[in-house]
MIFIDO-470433 format. One line per 10 residues: number of its first residue (from 1); their letters; for each residue x, y, z of N, C-alpha, C. Coordinates in pm, 1 decimal, padded with zeros to 6 digits, always signed. Example, Ala and Ser with C-alpha at 12.3 -4.5 7.8 and 13.67 -1.06 7.14 Angstrom:
2
1 = AS = +01319.0,-00569.0,+00780.0,+01230.0,-00450.0,+00780.0,+01320.0,-00330.0,+00780.0 ~ +01285.0,-00225.0,+00708.0,+01367.0,-00106.0,+00714.0,+01290.0,+00003.0,+00787.0
This chain:
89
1 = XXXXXXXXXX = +02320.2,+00691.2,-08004.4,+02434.6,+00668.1,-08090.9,+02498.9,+00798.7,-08134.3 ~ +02456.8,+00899.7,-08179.5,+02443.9,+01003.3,-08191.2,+02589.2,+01089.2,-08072.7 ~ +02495.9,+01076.4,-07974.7,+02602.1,+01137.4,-07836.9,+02714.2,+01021.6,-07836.5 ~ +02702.9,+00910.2,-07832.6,+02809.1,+00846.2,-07851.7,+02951.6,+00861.1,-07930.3 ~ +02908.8,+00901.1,-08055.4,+02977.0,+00947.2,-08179.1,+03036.7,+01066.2,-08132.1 ~ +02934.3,+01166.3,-08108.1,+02974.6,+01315.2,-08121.1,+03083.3,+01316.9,-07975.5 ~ +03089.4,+01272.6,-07862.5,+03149.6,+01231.3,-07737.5,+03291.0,+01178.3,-07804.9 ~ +03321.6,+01077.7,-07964.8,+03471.4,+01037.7,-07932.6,+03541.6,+01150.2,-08051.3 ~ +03481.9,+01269.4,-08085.4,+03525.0,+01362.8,-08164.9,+03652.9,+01407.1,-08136.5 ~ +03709.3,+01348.1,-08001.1,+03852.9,+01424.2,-08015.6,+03929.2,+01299.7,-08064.9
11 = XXXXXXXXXX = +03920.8,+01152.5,-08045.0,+03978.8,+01057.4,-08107.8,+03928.1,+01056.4,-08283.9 ~ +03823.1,+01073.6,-08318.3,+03776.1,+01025.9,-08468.3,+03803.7,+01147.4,-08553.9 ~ +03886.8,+01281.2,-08485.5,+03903.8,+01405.2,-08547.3,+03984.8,+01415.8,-08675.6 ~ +04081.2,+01316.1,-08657.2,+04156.1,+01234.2,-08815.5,+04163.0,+01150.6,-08874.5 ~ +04018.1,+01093.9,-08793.0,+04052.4,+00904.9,-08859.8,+03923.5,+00925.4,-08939.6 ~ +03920.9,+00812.8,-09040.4,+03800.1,+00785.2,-09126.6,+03710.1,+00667.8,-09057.1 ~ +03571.9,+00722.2,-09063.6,+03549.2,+00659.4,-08993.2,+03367.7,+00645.5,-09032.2 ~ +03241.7,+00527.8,-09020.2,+03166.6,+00540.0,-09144.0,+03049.8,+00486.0,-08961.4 ~ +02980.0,+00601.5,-08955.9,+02833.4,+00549.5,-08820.4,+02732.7,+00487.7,-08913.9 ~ +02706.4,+00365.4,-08879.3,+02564.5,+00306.4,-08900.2,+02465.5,+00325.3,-08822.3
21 = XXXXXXXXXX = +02430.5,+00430.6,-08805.8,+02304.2,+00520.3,-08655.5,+02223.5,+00391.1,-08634.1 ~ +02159.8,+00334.7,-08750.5,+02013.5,+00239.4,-08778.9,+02039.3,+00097.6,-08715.1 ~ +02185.1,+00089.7,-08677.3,+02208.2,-00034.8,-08592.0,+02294.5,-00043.4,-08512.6 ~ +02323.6,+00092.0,-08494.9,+02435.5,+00154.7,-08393.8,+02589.9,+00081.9,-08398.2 ~ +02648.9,+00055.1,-08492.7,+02778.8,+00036.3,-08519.8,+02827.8,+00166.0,-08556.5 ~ +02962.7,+00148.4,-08516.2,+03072.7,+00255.9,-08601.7,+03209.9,+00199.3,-08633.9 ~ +03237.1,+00243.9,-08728.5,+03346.7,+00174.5,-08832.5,+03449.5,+00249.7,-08826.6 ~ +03565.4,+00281.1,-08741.8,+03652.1,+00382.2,-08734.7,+03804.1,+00297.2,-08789.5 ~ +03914.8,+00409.8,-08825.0,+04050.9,+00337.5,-08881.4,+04101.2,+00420.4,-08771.3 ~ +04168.6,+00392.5,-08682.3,+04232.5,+00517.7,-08555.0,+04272.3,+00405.2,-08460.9
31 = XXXXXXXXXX = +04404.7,+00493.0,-08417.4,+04510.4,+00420.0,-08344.4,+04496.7,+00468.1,-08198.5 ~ +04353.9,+00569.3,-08181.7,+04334.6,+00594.7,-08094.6,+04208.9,+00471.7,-08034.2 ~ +04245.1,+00384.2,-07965.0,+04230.7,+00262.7,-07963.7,+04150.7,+00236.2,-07831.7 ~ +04192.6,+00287.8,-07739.1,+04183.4,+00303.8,-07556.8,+04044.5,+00405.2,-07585.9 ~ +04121.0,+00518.3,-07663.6,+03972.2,+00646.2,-07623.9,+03797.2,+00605.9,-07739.8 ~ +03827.2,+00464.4,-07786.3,+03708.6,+00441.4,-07873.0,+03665.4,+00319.4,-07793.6 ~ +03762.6,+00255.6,-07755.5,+03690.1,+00119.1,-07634.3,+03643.8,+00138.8,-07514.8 ~ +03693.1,+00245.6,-07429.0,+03646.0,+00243.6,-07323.8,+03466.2,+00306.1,-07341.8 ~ +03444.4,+00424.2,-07397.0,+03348.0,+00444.6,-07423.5,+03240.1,+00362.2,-07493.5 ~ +03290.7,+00250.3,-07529.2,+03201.3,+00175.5,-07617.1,+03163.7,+00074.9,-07521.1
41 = XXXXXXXXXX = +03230.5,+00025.2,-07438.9,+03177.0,-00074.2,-07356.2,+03135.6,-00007.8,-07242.8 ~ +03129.8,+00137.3,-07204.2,+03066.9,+00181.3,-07106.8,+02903.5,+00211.6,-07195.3 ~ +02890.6,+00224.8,-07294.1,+02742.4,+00217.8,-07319.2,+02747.6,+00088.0,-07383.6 ~ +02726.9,-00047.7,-07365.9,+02691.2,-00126.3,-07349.5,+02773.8,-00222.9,-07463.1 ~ +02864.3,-00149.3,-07575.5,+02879.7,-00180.4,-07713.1,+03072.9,-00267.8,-07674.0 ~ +03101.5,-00266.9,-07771.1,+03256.6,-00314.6,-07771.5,+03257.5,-00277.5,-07908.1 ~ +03461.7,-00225.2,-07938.6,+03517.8,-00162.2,-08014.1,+03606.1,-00337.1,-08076.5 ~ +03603.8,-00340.3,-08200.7,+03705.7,-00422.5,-08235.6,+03766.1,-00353.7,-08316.9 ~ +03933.8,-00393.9,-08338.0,+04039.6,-00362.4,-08423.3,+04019.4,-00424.0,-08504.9 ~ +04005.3,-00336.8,-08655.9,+04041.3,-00411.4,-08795.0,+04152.9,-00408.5,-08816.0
51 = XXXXXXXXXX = +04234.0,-00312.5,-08824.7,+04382.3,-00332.0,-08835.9,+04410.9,-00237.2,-08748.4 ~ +04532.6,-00315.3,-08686.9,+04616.7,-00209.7,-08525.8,+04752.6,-00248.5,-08540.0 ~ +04785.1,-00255.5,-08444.7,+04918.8,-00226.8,-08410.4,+04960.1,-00393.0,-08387.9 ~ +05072.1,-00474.7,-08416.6,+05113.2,-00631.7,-08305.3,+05062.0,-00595.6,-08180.1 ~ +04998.8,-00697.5,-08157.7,+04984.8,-00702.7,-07988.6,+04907.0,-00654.6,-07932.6 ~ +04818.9,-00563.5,-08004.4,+04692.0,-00468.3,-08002.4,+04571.1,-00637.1,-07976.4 ~ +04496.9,-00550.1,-07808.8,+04412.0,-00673.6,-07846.1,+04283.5,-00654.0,-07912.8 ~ +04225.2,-00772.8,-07987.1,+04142.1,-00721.9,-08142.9,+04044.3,-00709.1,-08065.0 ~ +03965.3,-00785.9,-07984.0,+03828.8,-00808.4,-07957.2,+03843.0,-00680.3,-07801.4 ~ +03912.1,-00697.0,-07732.1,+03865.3,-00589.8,-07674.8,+03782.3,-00636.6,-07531.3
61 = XXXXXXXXXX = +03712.1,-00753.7,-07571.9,+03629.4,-00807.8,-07454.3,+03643.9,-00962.3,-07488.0 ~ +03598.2,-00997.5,-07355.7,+03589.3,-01175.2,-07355.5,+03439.7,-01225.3,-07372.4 ~ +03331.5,-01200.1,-07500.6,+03216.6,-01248.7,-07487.8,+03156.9,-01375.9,-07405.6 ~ +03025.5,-01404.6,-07361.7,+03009.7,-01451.8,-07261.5,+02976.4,-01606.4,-07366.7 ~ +03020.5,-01641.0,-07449.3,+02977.1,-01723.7,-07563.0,+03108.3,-01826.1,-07631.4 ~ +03226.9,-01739.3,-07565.2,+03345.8,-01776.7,-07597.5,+03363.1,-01934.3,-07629.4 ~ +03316.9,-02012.1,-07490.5,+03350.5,-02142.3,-07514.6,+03237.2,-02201.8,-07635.1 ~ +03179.6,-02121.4,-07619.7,+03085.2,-02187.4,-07733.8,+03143.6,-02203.6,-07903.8 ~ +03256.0,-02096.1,-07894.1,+03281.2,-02065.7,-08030.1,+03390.5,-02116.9,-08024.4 ~ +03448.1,-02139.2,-07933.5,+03571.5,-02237.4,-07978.1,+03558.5,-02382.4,-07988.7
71 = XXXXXXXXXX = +03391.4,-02465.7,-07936.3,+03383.3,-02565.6,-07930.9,+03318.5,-02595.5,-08070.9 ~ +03233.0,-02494.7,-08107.6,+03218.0,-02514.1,-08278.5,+03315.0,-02481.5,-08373.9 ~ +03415.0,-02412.0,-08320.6,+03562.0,-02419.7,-08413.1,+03627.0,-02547.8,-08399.7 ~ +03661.7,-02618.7,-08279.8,+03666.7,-02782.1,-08333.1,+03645.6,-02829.4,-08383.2 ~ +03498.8,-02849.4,-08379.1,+03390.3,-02971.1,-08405.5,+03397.8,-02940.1,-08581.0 ~ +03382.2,-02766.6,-08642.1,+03330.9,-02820.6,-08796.8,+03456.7,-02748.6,-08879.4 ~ +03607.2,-02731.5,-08780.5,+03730.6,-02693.0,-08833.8,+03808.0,-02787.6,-08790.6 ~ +03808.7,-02890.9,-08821.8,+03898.2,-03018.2,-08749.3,+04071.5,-02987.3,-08768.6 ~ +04082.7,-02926.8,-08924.3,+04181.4,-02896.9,-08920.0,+04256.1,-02763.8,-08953.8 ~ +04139.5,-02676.4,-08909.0,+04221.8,-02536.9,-08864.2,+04221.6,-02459.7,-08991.0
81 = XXXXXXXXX = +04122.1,-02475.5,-09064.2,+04181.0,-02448.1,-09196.1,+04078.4,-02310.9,-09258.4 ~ +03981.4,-02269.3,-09165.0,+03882.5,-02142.3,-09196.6,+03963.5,-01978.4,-09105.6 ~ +04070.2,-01930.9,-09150.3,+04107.6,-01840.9,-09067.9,+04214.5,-01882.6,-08957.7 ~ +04311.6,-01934.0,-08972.8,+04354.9,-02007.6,-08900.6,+04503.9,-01911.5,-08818.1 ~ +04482.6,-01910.5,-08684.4,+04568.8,-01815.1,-08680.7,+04461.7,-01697.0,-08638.9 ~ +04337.1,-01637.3,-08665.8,+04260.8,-01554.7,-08640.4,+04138.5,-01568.0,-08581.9 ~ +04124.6,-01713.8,-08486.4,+04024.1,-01707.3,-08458.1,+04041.9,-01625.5,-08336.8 ~ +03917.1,-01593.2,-08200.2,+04004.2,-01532.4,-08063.5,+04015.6,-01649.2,-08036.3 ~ +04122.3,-01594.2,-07952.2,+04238.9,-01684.2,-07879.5,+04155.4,-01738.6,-07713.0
């Protein structure tokens, strides 16, 4: 995690940004968006957007669980009403 971090120092050089080493997350605010995802899913991780740009995509990847989560967003959101508008698409 460590080399990971220290590796996106030319993107995280102005952004705020908070490493959880102990469970290997990192919490960055940066519009440098491309140079924090690609590296993250080349060691095994994915980058999501908390706040970006319109049109910016949030998740970044298509988890392999997807249909699963949209079939329990039916079943116990009948009417759309937990986040609505924000689930992935």
């Amino acid at each position: 995690m460590t080399s990971f971090v220290s590796g996106l120092q030319p993107a995280l050089a102005a952004a705020p940004f908070i490493a959880d080493l102990a469970n290997g997350l990192l919490y960055a605010r940066t519009h440098e968006i491309a140079a924090v995802r690609g590296p993250a899913l080349e060691a095994g991780g994915y980058a999501i957007v908390l706040s970006g740009q319109p049109g910016q995509a949030v998740w970044g990847y298509l988890p392999a669980s997807l249909d699963l989560m949209r079939a329990f967003k039916v079943r116990w959101d009948t009417r759309s009403l937990c986040n609505p508008g924000a689930f992935i698409v």
